[in-house]
C-alpha positions in Angstrom: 156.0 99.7 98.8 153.6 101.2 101.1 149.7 100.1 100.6 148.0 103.3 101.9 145.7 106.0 100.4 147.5 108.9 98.5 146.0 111.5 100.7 148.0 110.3 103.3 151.0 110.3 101.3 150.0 114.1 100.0 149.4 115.1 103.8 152.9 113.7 104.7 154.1 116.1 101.9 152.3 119.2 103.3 153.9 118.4 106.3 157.5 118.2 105.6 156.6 121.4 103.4 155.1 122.7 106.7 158.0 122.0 109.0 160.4 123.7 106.4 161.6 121.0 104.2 160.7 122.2 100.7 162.6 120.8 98.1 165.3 122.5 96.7 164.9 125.5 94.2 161.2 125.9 94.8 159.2 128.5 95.6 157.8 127.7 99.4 154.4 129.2 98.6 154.1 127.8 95.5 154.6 124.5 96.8 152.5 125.1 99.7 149.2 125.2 97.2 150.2 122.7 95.3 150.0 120.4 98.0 147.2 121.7 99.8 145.2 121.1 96.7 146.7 118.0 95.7 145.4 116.8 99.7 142.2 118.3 99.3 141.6 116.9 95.8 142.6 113.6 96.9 140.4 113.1 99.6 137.7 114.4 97.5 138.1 111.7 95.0 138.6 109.0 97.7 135.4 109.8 99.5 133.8 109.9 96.0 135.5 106.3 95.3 133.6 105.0 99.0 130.4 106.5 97.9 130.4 104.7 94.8 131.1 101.4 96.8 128.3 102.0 99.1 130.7 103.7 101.9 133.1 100.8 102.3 136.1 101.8 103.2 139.7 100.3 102.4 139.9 96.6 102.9 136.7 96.1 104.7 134.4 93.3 103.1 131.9 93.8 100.2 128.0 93.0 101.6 125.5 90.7 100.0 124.1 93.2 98.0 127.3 95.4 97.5 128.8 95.1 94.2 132.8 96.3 93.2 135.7 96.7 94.7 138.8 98.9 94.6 141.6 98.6 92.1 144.4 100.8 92.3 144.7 104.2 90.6 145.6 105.5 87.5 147.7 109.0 87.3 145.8 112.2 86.6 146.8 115.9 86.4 144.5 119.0 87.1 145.4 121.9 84.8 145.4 125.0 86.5 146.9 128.2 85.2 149.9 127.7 87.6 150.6 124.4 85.8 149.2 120.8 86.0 149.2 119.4 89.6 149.3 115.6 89.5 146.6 113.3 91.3 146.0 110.0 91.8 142.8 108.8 90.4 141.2 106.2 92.4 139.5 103.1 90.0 137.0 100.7 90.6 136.4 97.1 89.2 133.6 94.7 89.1 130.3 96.9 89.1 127.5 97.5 86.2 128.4 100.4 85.6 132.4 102.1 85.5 133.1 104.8 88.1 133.9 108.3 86.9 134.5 111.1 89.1 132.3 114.1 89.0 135.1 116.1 90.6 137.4 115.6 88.2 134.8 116.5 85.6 133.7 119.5 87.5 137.3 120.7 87.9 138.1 120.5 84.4 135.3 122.1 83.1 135.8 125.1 85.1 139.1 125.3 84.1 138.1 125.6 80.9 135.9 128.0 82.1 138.4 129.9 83.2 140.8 129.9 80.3 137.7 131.4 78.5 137.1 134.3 80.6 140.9 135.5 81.0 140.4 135.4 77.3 137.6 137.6 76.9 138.8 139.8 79.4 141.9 140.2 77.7 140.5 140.7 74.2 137.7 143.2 75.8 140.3 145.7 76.9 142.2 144.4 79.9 145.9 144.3 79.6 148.0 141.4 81.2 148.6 142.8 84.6 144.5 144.0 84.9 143.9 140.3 84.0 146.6 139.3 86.6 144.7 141.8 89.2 141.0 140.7 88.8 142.5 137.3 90.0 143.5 137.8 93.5 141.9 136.7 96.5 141.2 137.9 99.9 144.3 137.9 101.1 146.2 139.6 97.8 147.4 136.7 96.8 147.5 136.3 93.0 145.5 133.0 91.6 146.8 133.1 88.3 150.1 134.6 87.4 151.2 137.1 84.2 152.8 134.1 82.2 149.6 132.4 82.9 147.4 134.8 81.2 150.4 135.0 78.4 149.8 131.4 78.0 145.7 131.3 78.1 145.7 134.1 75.5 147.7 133.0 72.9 144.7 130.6 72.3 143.8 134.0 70.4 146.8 133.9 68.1 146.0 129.9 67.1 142.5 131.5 66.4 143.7 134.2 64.3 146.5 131.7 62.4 143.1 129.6 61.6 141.0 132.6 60.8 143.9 133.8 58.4 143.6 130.1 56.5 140.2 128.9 56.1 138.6 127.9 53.0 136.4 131.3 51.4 134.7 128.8 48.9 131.1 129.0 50.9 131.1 132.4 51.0 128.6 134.1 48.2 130.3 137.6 48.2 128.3 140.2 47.0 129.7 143.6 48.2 133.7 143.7 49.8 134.6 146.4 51.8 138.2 147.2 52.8 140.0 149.5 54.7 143.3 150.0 57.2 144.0 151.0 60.5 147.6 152.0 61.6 149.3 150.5 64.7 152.8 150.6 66.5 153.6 146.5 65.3 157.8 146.8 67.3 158.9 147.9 70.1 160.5 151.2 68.2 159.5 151.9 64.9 156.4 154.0 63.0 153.1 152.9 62.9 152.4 150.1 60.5 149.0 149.1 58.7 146.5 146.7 59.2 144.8 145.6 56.1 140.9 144.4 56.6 138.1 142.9 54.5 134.5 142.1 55.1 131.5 141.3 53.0 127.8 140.9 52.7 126.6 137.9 51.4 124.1 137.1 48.6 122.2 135.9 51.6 122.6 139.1 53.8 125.1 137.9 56.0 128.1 140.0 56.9 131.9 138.1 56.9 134.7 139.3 58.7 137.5 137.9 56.0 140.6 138.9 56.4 142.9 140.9 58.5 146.8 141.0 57.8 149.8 143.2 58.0 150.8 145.5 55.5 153.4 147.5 57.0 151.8 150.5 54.7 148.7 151.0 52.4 150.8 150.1 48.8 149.6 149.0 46.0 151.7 145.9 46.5 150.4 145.3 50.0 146.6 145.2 49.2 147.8 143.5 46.0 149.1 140.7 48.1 146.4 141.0 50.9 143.2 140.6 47.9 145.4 137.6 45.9 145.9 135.6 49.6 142.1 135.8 49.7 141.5 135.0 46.2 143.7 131.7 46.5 141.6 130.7 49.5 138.5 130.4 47.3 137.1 133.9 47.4 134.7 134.7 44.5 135.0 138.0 43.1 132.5 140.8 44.7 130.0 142.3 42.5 131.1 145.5 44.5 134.3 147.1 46.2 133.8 150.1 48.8 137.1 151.7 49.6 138.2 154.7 51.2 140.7 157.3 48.7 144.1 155.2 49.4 145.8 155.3 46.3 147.5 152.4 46.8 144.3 150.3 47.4 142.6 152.0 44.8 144.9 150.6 42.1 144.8 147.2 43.8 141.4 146.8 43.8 141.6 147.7 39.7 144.1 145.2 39.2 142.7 142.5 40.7 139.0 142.8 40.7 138.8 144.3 37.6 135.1 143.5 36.2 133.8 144.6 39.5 132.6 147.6 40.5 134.4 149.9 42.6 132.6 152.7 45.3 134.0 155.5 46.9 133.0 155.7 50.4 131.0 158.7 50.8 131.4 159.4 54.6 135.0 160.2 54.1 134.7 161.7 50.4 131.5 164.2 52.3 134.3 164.7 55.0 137.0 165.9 52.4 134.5 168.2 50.8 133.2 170.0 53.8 136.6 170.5 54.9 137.2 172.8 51.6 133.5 174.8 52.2 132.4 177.8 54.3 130.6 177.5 57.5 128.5 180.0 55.6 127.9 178.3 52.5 128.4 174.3 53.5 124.8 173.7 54.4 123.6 175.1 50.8 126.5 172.8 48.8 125.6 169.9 51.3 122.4 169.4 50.3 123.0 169.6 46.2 125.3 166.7 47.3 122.9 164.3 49.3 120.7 165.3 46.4 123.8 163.2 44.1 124.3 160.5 46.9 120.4 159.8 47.2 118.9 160.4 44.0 116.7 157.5 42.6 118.3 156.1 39.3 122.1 156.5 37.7 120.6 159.0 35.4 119.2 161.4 38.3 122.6 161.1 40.1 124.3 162.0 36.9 122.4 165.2 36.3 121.9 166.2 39.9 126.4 165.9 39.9 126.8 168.1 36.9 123.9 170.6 38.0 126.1 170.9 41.7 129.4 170.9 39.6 128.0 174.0 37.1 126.3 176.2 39.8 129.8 175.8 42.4 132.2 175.3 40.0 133.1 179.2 39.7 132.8 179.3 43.7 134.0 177.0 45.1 136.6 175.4 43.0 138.5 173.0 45.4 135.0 171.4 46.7 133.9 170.5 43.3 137.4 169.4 42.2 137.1 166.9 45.3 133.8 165.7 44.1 134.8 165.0 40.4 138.4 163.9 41.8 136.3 160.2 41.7 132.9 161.1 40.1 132.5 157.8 38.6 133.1 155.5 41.7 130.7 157.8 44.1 127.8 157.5 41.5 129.0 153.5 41.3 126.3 152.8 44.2 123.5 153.9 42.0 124.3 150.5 40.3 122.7 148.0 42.9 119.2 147.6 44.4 118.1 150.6 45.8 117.5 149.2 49.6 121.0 148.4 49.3 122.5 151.4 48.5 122.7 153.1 52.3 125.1 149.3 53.2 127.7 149.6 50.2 128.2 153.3 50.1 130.8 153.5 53.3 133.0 151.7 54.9 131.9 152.8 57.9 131.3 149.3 59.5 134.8 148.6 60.3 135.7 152.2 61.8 133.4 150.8 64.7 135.7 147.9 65.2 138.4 150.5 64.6 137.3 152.2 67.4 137.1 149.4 69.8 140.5 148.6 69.3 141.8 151.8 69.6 140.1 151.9 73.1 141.8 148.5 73.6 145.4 149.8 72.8 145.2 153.0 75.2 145.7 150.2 77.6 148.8 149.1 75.9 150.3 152.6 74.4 153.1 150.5 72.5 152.7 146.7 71.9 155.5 144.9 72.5 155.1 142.7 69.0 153.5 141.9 65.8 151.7 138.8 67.4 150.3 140.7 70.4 149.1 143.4 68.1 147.6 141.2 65.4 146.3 138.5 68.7 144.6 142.2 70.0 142.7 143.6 66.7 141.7 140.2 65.2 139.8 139.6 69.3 138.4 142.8 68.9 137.3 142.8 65.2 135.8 138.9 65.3 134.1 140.1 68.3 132.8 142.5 66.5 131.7 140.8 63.7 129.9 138.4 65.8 127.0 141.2 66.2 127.0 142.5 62.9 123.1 142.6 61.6 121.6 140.6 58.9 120.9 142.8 55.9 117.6 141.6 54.3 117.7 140.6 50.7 114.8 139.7 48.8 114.2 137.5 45.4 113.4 140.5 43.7 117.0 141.7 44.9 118.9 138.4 44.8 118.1 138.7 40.7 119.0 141.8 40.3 122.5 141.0 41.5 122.6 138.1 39.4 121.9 140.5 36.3 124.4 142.4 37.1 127.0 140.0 37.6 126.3 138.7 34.4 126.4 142.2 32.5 130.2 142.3 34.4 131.1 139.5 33.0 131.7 137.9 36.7 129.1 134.8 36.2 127.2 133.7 33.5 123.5 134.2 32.7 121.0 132.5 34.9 119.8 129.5 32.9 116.3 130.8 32.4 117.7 134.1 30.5 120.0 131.2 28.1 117.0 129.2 27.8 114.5 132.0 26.9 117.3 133.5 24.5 117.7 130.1 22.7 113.8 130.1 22.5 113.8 134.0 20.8 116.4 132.4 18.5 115.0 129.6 17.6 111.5 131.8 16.7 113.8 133.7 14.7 115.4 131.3 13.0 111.4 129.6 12.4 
């Protein structure tokens, strides 16, 4: 077996390659950087090996006060989006402390690197080919090829797959929101939905939770979609803000029961308006902010039958809209007051909504259900990640507490049992 360096056996390579032996069934240019920076990696590790070693070079004698000596290599690969290329990784015996390359760290850090950014440009609205594009050189030579950035992004789909299973144990849930988006899931085929859920915390944290398929907005979908939460540890909400989908409607019922169910007012305001006057809407608008922001349950409650009596005879169609689901718009009245403005609409997720929509322009039809679902969960965990705190305060915290205890959702703090047992036991005295 030869004894020399394996740069010299990678520049004998690139010259062969050179002269117009290229093995058979490869792509010459292909090759061609492969072994141009399998040469130029080499030598860069080999010069790092003889700066280690005090700039000896092969087989020439250690000094008095030189330490080490060289020991063969062990294999290594780069990873590049093109594929590993293999190197030979110089080693180094008989010093204090071992030798490891800063090349080789260098190189695969920014590989990393650059896994992360296709990534992000793909989950920020680049398709595949605009990924492909933004990495070409000079020249117009591609640096990373469209099965490349297939590869690096399905990182997103083992994200989503792990987002999908986590534990929902340490999550405090206070108020869930839900609500759907519709997207083309096949490659033929009508729109399917997208079932999502997020929450605020007892804390004031906001959770993306879940985000699934449910070919359409059934009672049997969300039924499925709330029970695969449940099962992962998800304490019921105190709260549920939906939109008017029937089918979720029931769901919700069903399944959280003892909590209290909202009706999102932005689209409920949207449904009425639609039924008034350009004349009259401004008037009947107002009696209904009037409902919507009134101070206690009871002022609600008599501020919806004054607007109910006065355009009852008038507009019939409006008010049938707003008693349609009296019960669950007055619902919010039921929690803190500062928190009102967060439970009454859904709203929060439309903004994601809207960021994937921008993203799909790119791609009218997805090709799949895992490039659809790898596409929305990017753009909705993104947009999660700069949702705002929403500050709750002790006074706030035990008001939710009461009232999960008055729906039967968790029992009485301890100091309301032990003060009850103390009125009894007065009682009893």
């Amino acid at each position: 077996m030869r004894r020399v360096p394996p740069s010299m056996l990678a520049r004998e390579e690139l010259d062969l390659l050179l002269h117009g032996e290229s093995p058979a069934g490869s792509n010459v240019v292909s090759a061609l950087v492969e072994n141009i920076t399998r040469l130029v990696v080499q030598e860069l590790l080999e010069a790092e090996q003889s700066d280690f070693l005090g700039g000896r070079g092969r087989y020439e004698r250690r000094g008095e006060q030189q330490a080490g000596w060289r020991n063969g290599y062990e294999e290594g690969r780069i990873r590049t989006a093109e594929g590993p290329i293999r190197v030979r990784l110089p080693q180094v015996r008989g010093t204090g402390e071992p030798f490891r390359s800063s090349l080789m760290s260098f190189l695969e850090g920014n590989s990393e690197v650059l896994d992360r950014l296709v990534t992000e440009m793909y989950a920020r609205g680049l398709s595949t080919r605009d990924v492909e594009d933004a990495f070409r050189d000079a020249t117009g030579e591609l640096l990373i090829s469209k099965s490349a950035v297939s590869e690096i992004t399905d990182q997103l789909w083992a994200d989503y797959e792990a987002f999908v299973a986590r534990d929902l144990s340490e999550i405090p849930v206070e108020y869930l929101f839900c609500d759907a988006i519709f997207e083309s899931l096949r490659r033929q085929g009508a729109k399917e939905a997208l079932l999502v859920a997020w929450c605020i915390d007892s804390d004031g944290r906001k959770h993306l939770l879940h985000l699934a398929v449910g070919n359409k907005e059934s009672e049997l979908a969300w039924t499925e979609f709330f029970r695969n939460m449940i099962a992962r540890g998800l304490r019921p909400p105190t709260t549920v803000t939906t939109d008017g989908a029937p089918g979720m409607i029931k769901a919700v019922e069903a399944v959280f029961s003892n909590s209290i169910r909202i009706r999102c007012w932005f689209h409920r305001l949207a449904n009425i308006r639609a039924k008034l006057p350009d004349d009259g809407a401004p008037e009947v608008m107002a009696h209904l902010y009037a409902v919507r922001d009134a101070p206690t349950l009871d002022a609600a409650r008599a501020a919806a039958d004054r607007f109910e009596n006065t355009y009852g005879a008038v507009y019939p169609a409006a008010v049938s809209c707003f008693a349609d689901d009296r019960e669950a718009l007055l619902a919010i009245h039921r929690v803190p007051v500062r928190h009102r403005i967060r439970v009454r609409t859904t709203n929060l997720a439309e903004r994601g909504f809207e960021e994937e929509r921008r993203r799909t322009k790119v791609i009218p039809r997805l090709m799949s259900e895992k490039a659809t679902m790898k596409l929305a969960f990017a753009t909705m965990i993104r947009a999660a990640e700069r949702w705002c705190r929403v500050s709750v305060s002790d006074i706030e915290r035990r008001q939710l507490q009461l009232l999960r205890a008055e729906l039967g959702l968790d029992p009485p703090p301890a100091e309301d049992q032990a003060r009850k047992r103390r009125r009894s036991q007065r009682r009893a005295a």
